[in-house]
N, C-alpha and C positions, 0 to 999 in steps of 0.2 A: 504494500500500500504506500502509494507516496502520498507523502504529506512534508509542511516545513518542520525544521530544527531548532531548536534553540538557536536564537544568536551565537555565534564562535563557532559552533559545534559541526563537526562532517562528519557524514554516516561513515559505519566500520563495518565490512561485512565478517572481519573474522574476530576475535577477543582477545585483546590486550593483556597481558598478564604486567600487574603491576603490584609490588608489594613493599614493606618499609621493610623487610629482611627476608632469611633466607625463608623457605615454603618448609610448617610442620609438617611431620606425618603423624598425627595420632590414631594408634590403634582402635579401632570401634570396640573392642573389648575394654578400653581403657577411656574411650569417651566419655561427658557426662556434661548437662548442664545446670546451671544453676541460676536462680533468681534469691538475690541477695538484700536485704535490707540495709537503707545508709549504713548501719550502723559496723555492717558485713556478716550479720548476721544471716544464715544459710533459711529461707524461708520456703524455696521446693528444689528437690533434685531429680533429674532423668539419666537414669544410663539411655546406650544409645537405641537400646530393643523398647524399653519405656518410651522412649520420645518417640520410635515409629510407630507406635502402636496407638498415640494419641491422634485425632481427627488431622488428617490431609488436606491443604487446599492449592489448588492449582489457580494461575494465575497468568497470563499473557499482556506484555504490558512493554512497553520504551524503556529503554536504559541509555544514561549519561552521566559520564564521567569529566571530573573537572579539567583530567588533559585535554579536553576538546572533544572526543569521541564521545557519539552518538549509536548505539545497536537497536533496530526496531523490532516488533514483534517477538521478543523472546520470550521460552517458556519456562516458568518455574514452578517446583513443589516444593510443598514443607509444612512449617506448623506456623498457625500465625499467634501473635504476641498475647489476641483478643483468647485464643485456646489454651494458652500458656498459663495465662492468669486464672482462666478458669479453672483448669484441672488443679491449678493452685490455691485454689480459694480466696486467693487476692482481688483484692477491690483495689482499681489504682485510682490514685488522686491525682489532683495535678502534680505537678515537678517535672523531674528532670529522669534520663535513663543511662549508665554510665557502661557501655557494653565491652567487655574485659575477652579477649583473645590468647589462644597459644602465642608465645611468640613474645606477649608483654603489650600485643598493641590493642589501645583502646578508643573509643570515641562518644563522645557525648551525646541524646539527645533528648528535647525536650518528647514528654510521656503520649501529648496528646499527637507526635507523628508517628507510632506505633500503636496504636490503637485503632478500633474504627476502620480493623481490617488495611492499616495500610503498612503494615511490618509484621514481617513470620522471617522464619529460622529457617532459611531453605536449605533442602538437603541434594537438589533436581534439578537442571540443567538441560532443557530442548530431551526428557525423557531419559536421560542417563542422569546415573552418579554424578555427583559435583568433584571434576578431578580435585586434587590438592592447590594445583597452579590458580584454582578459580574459586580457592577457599575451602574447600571439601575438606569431611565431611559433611561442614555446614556451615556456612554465612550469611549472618546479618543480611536481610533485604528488605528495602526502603526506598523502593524506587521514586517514589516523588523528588526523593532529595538526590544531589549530585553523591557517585557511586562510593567517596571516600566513607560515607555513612554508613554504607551496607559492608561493616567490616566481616573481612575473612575468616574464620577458624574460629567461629565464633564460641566461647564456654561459658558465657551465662550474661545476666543481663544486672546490676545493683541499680536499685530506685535511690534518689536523691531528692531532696527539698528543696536544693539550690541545683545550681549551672556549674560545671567544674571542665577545664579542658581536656578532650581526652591527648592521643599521641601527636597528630598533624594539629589541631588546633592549641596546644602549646609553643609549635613555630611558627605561628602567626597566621595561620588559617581561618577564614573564617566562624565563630562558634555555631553556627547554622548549618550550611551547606545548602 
């Protein structure tokens, strides 16, 4: 389908691999996520058979990245943030969401662009496994916002009351995307 692009942005038809270090591999035996309270208190955990066993939703939608690429109609699975919470019996309020990765890399965001079905935990990629190169075997996904958001390797999600930089917006990125 053609349609325009963001300002700056040119279509990609293959996918960029881009990361702030080297690519984990972590075992799916050894997977797990978690949803932390500010305080880092452990508030639910998933191994990796738990989390696929909770409700799947697919998802077909534009992706852009802040080096300028644009990829259209991609397809993705996973759990989204709204089922996370559920199965967690978490009520979210407002704030912030502070998403913690293998690796050490993290990134900030506020609670209501995860919500409202617009962030899940993908694990799917066009029908396959999410290789490692593209975050696997799960990443952060939040396509409304520029791609640095939907961080890679993703292991669990800490609620915040405030705003805190995660990795790129402590070098001066913007705290948004």
């Amino acid at each position: 389908a053609s349609r325009p692009l963001p300002p700056g942005q040119y279509l990609e038809t293959g996918f960029p691999v881009l990361s702030a270090g080297p690519t984990p591999r972590t075992p799916l035996d050894k997977w797990t996520f978690t949803v932390e309270g500010g305080d880092g208190a452990k508030l639910a955990s998933w191994t990796w058979n738990e989390f696929m066993a909770l409700p799947q939703t697919e998802v077909k939608t534009d992706i852009h990245c802040v080096t300028k690429w644009s990829k259209l109609d991609t397809r993705w699975k996973g759990v989204t943030i709204d089922t996370l919470l559920k199965a967690a019996d978490i009520t979210p309020g407002d704030g912030y969401v502070m998403a913690f990765c293998d690796g050490g890399y993290t990134t900030n965001l506020p609670l209501e662009d995860l919500t409202g079905g617009k962030g899940m935990v993908a694990h799917e990629f066009e029908g396959e496994p999410l290789d490692p190169e593209h975050g696997g075997p799960a990443r952060l996904f939040v396509p409304h916002l520029y791609f640095w958001k939907s961080a890679k390797w993703v292991r669990g999600l800490r609620f915040m009351s405030g705003d805190a930089p995660g990795f790129w917006e402590a070098y001066g990125y913007h705290m948004y995307g």
